[in-house]
C-alpha positions as CSV (number, residue, x, y, z in Angstrom):
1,X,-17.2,40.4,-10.0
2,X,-15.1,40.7,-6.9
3,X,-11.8,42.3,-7.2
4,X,-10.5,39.4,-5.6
5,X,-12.1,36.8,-7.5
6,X,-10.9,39.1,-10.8
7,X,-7.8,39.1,-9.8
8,X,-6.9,35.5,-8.5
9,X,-4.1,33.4,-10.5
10,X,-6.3,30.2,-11.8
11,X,-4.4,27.3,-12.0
12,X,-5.7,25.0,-15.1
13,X,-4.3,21.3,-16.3
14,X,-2.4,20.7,-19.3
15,X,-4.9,18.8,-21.0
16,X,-8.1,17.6,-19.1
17,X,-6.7,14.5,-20.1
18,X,-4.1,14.7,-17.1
19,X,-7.5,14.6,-14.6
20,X,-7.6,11.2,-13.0
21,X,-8.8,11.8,-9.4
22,X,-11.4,10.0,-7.7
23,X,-14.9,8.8,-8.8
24,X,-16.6,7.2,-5.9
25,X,-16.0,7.0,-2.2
26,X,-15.1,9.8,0.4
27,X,-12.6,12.3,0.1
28,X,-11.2,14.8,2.3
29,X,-9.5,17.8,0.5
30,X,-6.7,19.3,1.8
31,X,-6.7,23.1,3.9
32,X,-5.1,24.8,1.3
33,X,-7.9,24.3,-0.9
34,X,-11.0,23.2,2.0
35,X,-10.2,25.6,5.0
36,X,-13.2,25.2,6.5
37,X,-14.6,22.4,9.4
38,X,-13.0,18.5,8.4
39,X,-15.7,17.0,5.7
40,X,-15.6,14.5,3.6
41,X,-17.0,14.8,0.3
42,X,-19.4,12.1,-0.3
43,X,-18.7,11.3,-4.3
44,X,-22.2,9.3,-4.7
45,X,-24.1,12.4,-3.8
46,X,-24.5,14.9,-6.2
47,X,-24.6,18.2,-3.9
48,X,-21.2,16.8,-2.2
49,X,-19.7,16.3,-5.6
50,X,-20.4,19.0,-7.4
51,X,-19.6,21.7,-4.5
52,X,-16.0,19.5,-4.0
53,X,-15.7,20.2,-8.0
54,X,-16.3,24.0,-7.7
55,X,-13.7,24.2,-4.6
56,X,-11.4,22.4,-6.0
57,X,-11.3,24.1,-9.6
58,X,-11.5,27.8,-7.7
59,X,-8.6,27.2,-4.8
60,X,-6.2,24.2,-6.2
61,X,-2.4,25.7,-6.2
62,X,-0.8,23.2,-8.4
63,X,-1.5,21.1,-11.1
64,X,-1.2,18.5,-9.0
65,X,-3.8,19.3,-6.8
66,X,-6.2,19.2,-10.2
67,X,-4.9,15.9,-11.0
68,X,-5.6,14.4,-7.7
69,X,-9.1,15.3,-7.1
70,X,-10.7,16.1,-10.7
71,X,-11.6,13.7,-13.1
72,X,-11.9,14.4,-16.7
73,X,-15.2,12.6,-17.3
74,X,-16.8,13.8,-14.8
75,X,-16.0,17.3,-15.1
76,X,-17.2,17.0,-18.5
77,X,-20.6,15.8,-17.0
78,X,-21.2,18.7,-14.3
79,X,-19.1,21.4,-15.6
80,X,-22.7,23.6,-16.4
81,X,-23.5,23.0,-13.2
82,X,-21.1,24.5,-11.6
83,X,-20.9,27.5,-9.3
84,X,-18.1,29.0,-10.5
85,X,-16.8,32.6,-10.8
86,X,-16.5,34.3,-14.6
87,X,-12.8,34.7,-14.4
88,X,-12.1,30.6,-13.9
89,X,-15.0,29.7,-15.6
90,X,-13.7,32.1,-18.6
91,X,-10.3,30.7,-18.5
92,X,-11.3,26.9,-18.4
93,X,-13.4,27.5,-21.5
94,X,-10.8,29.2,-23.3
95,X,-8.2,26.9,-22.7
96,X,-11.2,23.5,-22.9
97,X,-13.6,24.7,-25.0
98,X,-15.3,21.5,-25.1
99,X,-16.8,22.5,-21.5
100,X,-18.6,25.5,-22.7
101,X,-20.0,22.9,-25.9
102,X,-20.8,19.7,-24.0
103,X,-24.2,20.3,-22.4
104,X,-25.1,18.9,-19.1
105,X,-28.4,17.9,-17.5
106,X,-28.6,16.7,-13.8
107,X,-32.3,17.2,-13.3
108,X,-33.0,14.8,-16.1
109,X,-31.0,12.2,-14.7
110,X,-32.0,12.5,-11.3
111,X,-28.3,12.8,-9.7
112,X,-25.0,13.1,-11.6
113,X,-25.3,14.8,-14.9
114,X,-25.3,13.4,-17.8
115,X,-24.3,14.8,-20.9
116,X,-27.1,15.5,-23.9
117,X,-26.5,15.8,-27.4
């Protein structure tokens, strides 16, 4: 692990409750948390998805910022997917640890993951 990534404040919800963003559509995260080239995240395809998830849980500043983009549902549904480093990862399962329990499988599904078990 990076001594960055190791040493980055995590910003986490309340309650994953709280997480009400966006299901469908196109979104455009703001630079604080996207700096790079203007894109819009397709939500309906599962590589745009997922990879706004993972930026979005590794650079938000503020709760808000969680709340606006995140929903709980499906973060329940990709979380295993995720690219994410062991010191958020670690700290969202600590605080949620119905993530680390709830398995996901995109494969199976053919596009957004769905949970098993």
């Amino acid at each position: 692990m990076s001594r960055y990534a190791a040493a980055k404040p995590y910003v986490l919800p309340e309650s994953l409750a709280e997480l009400d963003g966006p299901t469908a559509g196109g979104v455009t995260l703001p630079r604080h948390i996207d700096w790079g080239p203007h894109y819009i995240y397709d939500l309906a395809d599962e590589a745009d998805f997922r990879l706004m998830y993972e930026r979005v849980v590794r650079e938000a500043q503020t709760r808000c910022d969680l709340n606006a983009y995140l929903n709980a549902t499906s973060l329940r549904q990709v979380w295993r997917d995720l690219f994410l480093p062991v010191a958020v990862k670690t700290a969202w399962e600590i605080r949620f640890p119905e993530l680390r329990e709830h398995g996901t499988t995109a494969a199976a599904t053919g596009g957004r993951a769905a949970p098993v078990g």
